[in-house]
PAZADO-144935 format. One line per field, with one value per residue (C-alpha): chain; x, y, z. Coordinates in steps of 0.02 Angstrom, whole numbers, plus 50000, padded with zeros to 5 digits. Example, Ala and Ser with C-alpha at 12.3 -4.5 7.8 and 13.67 -1.06 7.14 Angstrom:
<sites>
ch: [A,A]
xx: [50615,50684]
yy: [49775,49947]
zz: [50390,50357]
</sites>
This chain:
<sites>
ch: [A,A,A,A,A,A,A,A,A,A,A,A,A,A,A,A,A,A,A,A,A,A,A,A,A,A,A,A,A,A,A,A,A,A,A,A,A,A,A,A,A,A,A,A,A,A,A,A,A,A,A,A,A,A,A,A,A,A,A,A,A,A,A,A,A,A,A,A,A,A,A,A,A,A,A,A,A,A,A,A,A,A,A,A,A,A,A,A,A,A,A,A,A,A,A,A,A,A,A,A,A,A,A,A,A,A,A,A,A,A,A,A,A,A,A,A,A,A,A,A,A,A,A,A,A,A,A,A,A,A,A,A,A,A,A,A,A,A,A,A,A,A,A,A,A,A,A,A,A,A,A,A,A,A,A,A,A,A,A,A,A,A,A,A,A,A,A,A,A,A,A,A,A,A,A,A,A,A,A,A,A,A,A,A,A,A,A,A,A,A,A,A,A,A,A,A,A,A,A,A,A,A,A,A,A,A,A,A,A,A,A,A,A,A,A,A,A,A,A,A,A,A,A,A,A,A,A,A,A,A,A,A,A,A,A,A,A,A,A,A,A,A,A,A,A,A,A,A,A,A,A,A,A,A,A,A,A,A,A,A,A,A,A,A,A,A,A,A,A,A,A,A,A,A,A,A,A,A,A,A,A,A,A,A,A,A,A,A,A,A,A,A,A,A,A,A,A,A,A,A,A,A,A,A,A,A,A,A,A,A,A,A,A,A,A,A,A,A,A,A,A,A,A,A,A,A,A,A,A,A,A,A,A,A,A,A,A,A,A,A,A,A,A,A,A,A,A,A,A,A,A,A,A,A,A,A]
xx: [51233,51112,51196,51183,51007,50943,51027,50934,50774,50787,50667,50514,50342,50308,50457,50374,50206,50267,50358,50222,50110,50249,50257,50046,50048,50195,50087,49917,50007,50069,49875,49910,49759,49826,49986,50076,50238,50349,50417,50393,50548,50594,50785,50761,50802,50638,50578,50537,50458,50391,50260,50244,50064,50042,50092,49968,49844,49882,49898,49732,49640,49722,49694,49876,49873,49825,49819,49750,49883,49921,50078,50200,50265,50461,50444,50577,50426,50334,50365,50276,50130,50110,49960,49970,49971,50147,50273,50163,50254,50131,50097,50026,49828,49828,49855,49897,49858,49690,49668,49588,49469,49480,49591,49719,49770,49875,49968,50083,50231,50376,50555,50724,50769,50952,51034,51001,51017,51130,51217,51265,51195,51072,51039,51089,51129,51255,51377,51385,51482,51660,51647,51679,51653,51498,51336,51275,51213,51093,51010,50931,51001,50862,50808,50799,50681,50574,50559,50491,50385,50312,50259,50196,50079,50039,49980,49860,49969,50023,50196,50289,50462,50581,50691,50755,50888,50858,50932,50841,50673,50692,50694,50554,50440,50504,50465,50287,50270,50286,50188,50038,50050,50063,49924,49832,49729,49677,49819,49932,50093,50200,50390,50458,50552,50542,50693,50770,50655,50666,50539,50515,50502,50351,50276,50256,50252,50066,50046,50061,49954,50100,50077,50238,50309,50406,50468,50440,50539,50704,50717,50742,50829,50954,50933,51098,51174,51074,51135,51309,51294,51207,51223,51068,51031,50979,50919,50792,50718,50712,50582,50463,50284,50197,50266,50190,50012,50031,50055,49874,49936,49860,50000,50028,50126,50253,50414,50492,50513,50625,50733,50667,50543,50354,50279,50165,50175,50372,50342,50189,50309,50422,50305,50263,50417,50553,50706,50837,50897,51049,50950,50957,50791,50777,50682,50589,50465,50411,50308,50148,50013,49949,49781,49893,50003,49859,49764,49913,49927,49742,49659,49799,49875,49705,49719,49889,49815,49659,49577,49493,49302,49329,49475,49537,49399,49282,49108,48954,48986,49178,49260,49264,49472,49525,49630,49629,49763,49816,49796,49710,49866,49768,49756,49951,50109,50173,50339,50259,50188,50305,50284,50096,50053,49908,49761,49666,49663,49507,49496,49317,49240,49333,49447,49626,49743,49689,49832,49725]
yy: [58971,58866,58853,59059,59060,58938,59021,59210,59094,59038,59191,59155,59139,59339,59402,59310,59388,59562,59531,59490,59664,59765,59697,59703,59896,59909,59829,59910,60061,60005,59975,59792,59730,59530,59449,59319,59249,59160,59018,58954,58851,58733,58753,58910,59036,59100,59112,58946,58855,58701,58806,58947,58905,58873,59071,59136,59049,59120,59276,59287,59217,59366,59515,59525,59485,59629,59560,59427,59308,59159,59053,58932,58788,58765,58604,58510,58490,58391,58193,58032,57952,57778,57758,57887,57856,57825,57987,58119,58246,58318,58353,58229,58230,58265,58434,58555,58721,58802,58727,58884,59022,59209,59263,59135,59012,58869,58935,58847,58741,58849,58772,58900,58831,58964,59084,59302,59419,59578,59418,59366,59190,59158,59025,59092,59034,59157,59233,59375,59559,59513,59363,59237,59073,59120,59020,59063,58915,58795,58757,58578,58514,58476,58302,58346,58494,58386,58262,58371,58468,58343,58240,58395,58428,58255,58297,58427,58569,58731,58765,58918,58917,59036,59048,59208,59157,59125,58919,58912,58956,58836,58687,58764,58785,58599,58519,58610,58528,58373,58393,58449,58284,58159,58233,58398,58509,58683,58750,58921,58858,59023,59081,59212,59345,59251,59384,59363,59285,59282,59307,59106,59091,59238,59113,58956,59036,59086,58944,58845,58961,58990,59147,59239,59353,59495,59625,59816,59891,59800,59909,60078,59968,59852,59916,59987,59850,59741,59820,59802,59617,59590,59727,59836,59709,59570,59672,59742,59573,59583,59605,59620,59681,59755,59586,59474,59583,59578,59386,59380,59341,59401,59468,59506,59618,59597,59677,59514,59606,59622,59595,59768,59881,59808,59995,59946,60123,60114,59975,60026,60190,60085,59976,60150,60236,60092,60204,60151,60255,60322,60393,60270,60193,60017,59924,60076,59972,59855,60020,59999,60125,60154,60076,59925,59951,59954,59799,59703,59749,59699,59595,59492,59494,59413,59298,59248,59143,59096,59229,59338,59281,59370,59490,59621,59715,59826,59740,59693,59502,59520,59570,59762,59761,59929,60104,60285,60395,60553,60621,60524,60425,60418,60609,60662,60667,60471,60536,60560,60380,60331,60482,60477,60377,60273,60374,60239,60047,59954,59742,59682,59825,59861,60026,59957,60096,60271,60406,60586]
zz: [54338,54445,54612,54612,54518,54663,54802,54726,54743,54904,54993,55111,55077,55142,55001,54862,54913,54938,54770,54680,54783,54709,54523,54542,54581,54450,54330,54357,54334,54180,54121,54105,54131,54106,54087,54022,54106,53988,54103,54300,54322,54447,54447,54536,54387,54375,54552,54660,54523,54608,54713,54599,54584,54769,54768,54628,54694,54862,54772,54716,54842,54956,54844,54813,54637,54514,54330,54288,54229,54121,54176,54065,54172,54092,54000,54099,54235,54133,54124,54039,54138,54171,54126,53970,53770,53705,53686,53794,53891,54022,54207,54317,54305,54128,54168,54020,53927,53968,54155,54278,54274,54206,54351,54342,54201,54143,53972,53835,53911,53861,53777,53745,53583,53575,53649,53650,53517,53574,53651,53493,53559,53449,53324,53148,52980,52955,53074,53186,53122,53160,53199,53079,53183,53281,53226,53419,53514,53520,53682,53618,53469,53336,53389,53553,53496,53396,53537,53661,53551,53463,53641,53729,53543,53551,53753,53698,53745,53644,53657,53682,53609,53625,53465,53405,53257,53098,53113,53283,53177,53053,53182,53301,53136,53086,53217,53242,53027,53091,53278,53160,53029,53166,53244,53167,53281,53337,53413,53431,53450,53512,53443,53577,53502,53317,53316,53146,53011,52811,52731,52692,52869,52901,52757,52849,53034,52937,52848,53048,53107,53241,53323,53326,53487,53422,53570,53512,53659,53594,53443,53579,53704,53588,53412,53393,53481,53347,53194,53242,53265,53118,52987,52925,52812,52904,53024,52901,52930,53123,53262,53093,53123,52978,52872,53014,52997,52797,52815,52893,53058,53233,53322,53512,53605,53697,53795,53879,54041,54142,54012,53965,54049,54034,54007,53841,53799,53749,53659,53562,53522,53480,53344,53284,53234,53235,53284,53403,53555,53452,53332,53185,53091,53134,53016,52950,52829,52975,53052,53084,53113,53309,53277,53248,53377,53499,53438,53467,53648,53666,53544,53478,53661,53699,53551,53565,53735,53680,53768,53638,53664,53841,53812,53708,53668,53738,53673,53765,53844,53862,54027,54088,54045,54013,54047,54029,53959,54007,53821,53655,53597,53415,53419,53459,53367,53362,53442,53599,53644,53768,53861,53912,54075,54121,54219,54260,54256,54248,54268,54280,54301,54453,54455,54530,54493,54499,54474,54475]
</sites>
């Protein structure tokens, strides 16, 4: 896929900045206030990953760029140093997670550990409906996993990796065990999607203090595709929420656009009452109420980067992040979440997106 990934990259300088204008606008209208993207990569399937940051910074320094934004460099740009410790994995400087300012930052290296879900791709211990031989597949195989993860720990950064089966879990969460006894620190490692996970697994994502990335919006937009490949029973165990919150975990929110439509609102609707486009309860005892839902998309958002002393909360000494609704989404009936819309959007006191 990378000669046609690369050749979809290769726009000018003014397409990636009217891009990003559009996706801003989309965004403030949204009420995203900040955002995280999940992987700049250099072999042109993400955007043109080399300068991506030439771009932001452009970006920002123009006006261009709405939400503030933390980025995830894709870990294959990151390479020993020659005159660095033994087994790190960084970028040249030193750089890692945490480098920039409050409009632009630096986030976890991110790693895709398997394949996708309603692509019946992912990593699991036991196979898809129907079909008898598929395990999904593996994108590193276990070593390799450990190897990276442990030398970008052992660099200082926090890694992001995307694992969404069951088997790809196990060796994400293993290899963050041993990152953390070769070398324990203060870190939120990230699992995207942590997609299907026992309840062994919700265990010692807590006990790591891994912060895991479940995607609400997946449950309206592939549920039923979901509990075909997997059967209602395992998929009781699926894009969990209220286990993750039970567990003692801060949990962000998330909707892995544009694999599905960022709009928070669908996917705090969808956190809410956990029932799939086709009608069918996904999950049902993973619902959690909308004062959960909410704090997700804010505080644990904020936490989920390192971000909460500044973000997430309206509070004297934090940043003026925040938006208006067109009616009090903690006043109306919980089936109607997805359809309110964003008044107003706030970032630093500054209104951005007014819709009156």
């Amino acid at each position: 896929m990378h000669p046609l990934r690369n050749a979809a990259a290769a726009v000018t300088d003014e397409e990636i900045a009217h891009s990003l204008g559009l996706a801003s606008r989309q965004a403030l209208s949204y009420g995203l206030t900040s955002i995280t993207e999940p992987g700049v990569v250099v072999d042109g399937s993400i955007g043109r990953g080399g300068v991506a940051m030439h771009h932001y910074l452009t970006a920002v320094a123009d006006g261009t760029l709405g939400p503030r934004m933390t980025v995830m460099p894709f870990h294959n740009v990151l390479h020993p140093l020659t005159d660095g410790p033994d087994g790190w994995q960084t970028l040249d400087w030193g750089i890692r997670t945490g480098l920039g300012d409050d409009r632009l930052r630096i986030g976890p290296v991110k790693i895709v550990s398997d394949g996708s879900l309603i692509g019946r791709s992912a990593a699991v211990h036991e196979c898809y409906c129907g079909e008898p031989d598929n395990l999904g597949v593996l994108q590193l195989t276990p070593d390799e996993l450990h190897t990276a993860l442990v030398a970008y720990h052992l660099a200082g950064w926090t890694v992001a990796t995307h694992a969404i089966g069951d088997r790809a879990i196990d060796h994400v969460l293993d290899a963050i065990a041993e990152a953390q006894r070769r070398r324990p620190r203060e870190v939120r490692h990230r699992i995207e999607h942590f997609a299907i996970a026992t309840d062994e697994q919700v265990r010692r994502c807590a006990d790591l203090g891994v912060v895991p990335v479940p995607q609400g919006v997946f449950i309206s937009d592939f549920g039923d595709g979901i509990l075909d490949a997997i059967g209602p029973e395992r998929s009781a165990g699926t894009y969990r929420m209220r286990s993750l919150l039970d567990a003692g975990m801060v949990v962000p929110g998330s909707t892995d656009s544009p694999v599905s439509d960022a709009n928070p609102l669908v996917s705090v609707h969808d956190l809410v009452n956990r029932v799939t486009s086709g009608g069918q309860a996904f999950a049902p005892a993973e619902r959690v109420s909308v004062e959960e839902a909410l704090a997700a998309y804010t505080h644990g958002s904020a936490y989920a980067v390192g971000r909460e002393a500044d973000l997430g909360r309206i509070t004297p000494g934090r940043l003026a992040d925040f938006v208006a609704l067109n009616e009090d989404i903690l006043a109306i009936d919980p089936a109607g979440i997805r359809d309110l819309h964003v008044t107003a959007t706030v970032i630093g006191g500054e209104v951005v997106f007014d819709h009156r």
